[in-house]
N, C-alpha and C positions, 0 to 999 in steps of 0.2 A: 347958400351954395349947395348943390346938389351931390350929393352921397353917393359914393360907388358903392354897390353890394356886394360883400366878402362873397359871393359866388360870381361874381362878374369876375373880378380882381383873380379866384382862382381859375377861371375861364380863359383869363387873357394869360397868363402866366406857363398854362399847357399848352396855348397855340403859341407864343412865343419860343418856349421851348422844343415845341415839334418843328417848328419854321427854321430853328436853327439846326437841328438834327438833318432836317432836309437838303442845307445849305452843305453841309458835314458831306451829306451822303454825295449830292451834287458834285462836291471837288473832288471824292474817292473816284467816284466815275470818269469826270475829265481827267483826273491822273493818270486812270487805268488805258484813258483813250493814249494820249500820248507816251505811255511806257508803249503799247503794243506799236504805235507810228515809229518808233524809234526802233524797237526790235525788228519795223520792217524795213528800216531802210537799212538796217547794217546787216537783213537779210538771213538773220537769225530764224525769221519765219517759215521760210519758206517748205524747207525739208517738211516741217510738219502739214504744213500748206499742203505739198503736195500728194503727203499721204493720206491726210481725211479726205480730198477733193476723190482720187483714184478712188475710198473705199464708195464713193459714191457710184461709184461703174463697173459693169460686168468683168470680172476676171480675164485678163487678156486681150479685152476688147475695150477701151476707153473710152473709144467714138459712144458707146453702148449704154445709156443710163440704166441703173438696175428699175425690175417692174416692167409691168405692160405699158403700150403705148398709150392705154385711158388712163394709167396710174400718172406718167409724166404731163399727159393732157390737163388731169388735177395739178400740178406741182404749178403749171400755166398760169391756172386761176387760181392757186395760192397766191402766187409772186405777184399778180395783181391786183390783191387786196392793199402790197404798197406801193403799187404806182401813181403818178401826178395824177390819172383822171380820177380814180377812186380815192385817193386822199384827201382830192379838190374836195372831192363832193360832202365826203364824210364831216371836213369842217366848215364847208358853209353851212350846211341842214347841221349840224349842232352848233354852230355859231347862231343862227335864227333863231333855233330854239329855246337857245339862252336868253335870246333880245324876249322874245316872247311870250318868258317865262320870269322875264323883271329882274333876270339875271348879267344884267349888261355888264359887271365888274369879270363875270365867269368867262362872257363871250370874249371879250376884250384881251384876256390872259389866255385863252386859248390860241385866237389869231394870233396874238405876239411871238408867241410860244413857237408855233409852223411856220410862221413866216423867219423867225429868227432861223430856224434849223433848217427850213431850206434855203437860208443865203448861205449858210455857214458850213452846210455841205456841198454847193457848188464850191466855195471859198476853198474847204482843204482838198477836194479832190486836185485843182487847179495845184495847191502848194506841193501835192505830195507827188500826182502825176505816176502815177503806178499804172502800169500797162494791165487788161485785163488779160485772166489764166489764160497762156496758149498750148498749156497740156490736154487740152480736152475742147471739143467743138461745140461754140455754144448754141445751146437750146433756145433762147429764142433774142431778139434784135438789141445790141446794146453800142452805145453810141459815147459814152463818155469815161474819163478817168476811172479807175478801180477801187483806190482807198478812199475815203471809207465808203462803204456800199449804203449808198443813196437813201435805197428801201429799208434797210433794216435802221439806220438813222431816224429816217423821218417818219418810218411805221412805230417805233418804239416812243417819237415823241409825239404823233397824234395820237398812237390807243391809251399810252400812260398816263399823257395828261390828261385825256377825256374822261380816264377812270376813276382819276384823282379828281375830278372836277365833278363828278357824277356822283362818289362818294362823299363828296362831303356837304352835297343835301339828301345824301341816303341816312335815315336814322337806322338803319338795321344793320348788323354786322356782317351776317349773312349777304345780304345783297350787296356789302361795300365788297367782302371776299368773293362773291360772284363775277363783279366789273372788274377786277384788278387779275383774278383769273385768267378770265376772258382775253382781256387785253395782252398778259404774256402768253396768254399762247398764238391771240395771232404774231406778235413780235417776232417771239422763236418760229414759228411757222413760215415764216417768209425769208426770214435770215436763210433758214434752212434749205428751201427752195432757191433760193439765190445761189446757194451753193451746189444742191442738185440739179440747176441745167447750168452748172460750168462757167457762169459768167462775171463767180467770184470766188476771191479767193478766203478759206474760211477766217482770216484774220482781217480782212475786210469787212468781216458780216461781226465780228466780235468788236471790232472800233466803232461800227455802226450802232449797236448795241449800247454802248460804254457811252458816246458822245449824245445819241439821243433819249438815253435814261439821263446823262448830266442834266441835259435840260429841260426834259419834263418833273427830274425834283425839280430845279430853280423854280419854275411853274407855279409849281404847289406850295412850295415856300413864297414865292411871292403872292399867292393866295390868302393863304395862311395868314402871314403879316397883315395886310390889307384890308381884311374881314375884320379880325379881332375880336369875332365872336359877334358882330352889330350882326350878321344874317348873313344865311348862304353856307352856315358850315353848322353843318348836324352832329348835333350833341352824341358823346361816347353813351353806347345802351348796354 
C-alpha cells in the first residue's frame, strides 16, 4: 500500500484548513450582504445614501460631479472595467489561458464562479427591485434594478477570483500580494465610480462588494478543497 508522506498529510491539512476559513469568510460576507438588503428595505439607508451620493457633487449644484469633465470622462472608463463587455472578455482570455496552461480545474472554477454571480445578481436585483438614485442625474445609461449594483458584484467576483486563482500558482509572496492588490483596487475603483456618476446608491455598491467577495472566497475554497495540494496551488515561501 503506498505511504502518504508526513509532508503531504501536513500539506493537505493547511489547505483544508484555509478552505474552511474561506468558507468562514464566505458566510461573514453573505451575512453582511443581507444585513445591508435589510437595512435598505426598512430604509435605514438611505439618509446616509444620500449624504455620501451629494458629497460626490459640487456644492449647491448636484446636477455637477465634482472634477473636470476629463476627470468624470476617466470615472467612464473606470465603471467600464465592470461592465458585461469587458468582464466577457477578461474571463474568456483567462478562462483559455488556464485551458492552456493544463490548468482546466482553474478555468472551470473561474467560469462557475461569473456565471453563478451573474445569474444571482440579475436574481436579487429582480427580488429587491430598488429604483435607481433620483437625487442626482445620471452620468451615463442604466437600464436595470439598483440593489445590488451589478458592477461592483460582479467586478469584485471576477478580479478576486482571478487573483486567488493566479495566486495560487504564484510561488512568490510578493507577486501573490501584487494580484490581490491589484484586484481590490479595481473593485473599490468601480464601486466608487458607480457611485460618482449617480446611478447608485452607495449601499448598493457595498452589497455588491459583500455578495461578490462571498463568492469569489466560495471559489477559492472550492479550489482549495479540490487541489489538495496534487498541483495548481503554490507552496507558502
Amino acid at each position: 500500500m503506498k505511504q502518504t508522506k508526513p509532508g503531504s498529510k501536513t500539506l493537505f491539512r493547511r489547505l483544508e484548513s484555509r478552505a474552511l476559513l474561506m468558507l468562514f469568510a464566505a458566510a461573514a460576507a453573505l451575512w453582511a450582504f443581507l444585513a445591508v438588503g435589510g437595512e435598505m428595505q426598512e430604509g435605514e439607508t438611505l439618509a446616509l445614501d444620500k449624504r455620501i451620493l451629494l458629497a460626490f457633487r459640487t456644492p449647491g449644484d448636484p446636477s455637477q460631479p465634482l472634477g473636470s469633465q476629463s476627470f468624470q470622462e476617466a470615472m467612464r472608463d473606470v465603471t467600464a472595467l465592470g461592465g458585461f463587455t469587458v468582464l466577457t472578455l477578461v474571463t474568456v482570455v483567462a478562462a483559455l489561458a488556464f485551458v492552456l496552461h493544463r490548468k482546466r480545474r482553474h478555468a472551470g472554477v473561474f467560469v462557475a464562479a461569473v456565471l453563478i454571480a451573474q445569474f444571482g445578481s440579475e436574481q436579487l436585483k429582480h427580488l429587491y427591485g430598488r429604483p435607481r438614485p433620483d437625487l442626482v442625474p445620471h452620468a451615463t445609461y442604466v437600464y436595470s434594478a439598483s440593489f445590488p449594483s451589478g458592477h461592483s458584484m460582479l467586478s469584485a467576483t471576477v478580479y478576486l477570483t482571478l487573483a486567488a486563482l493566479i495566486a495560487s500558482l504564484e510561488p512568490r509572496r510578493s507577486s501573490r500580494a501584487l494580484v490581490f492588490v491589484t484586484a481590490t483596487v479595481l473593485m473599490v475603483a468601480i464601486g466608487l465610480s458607480r457611485i460618482y456618476l449617480g446611478v447608485h446608491w452607495p449601499s448598493d455598491v457595498l452589497a455588491g462588494w459583500c455578495a461578490g467577495s462571498g463568492v469569489a472566497l466560495i471559489a477559492w475554497a472550492v479550489l482549495l478543497r479540490s487541489t489538495k495540494g496534487r498541483d495548481g496551488v503554490a507552496k507558502s515561501s
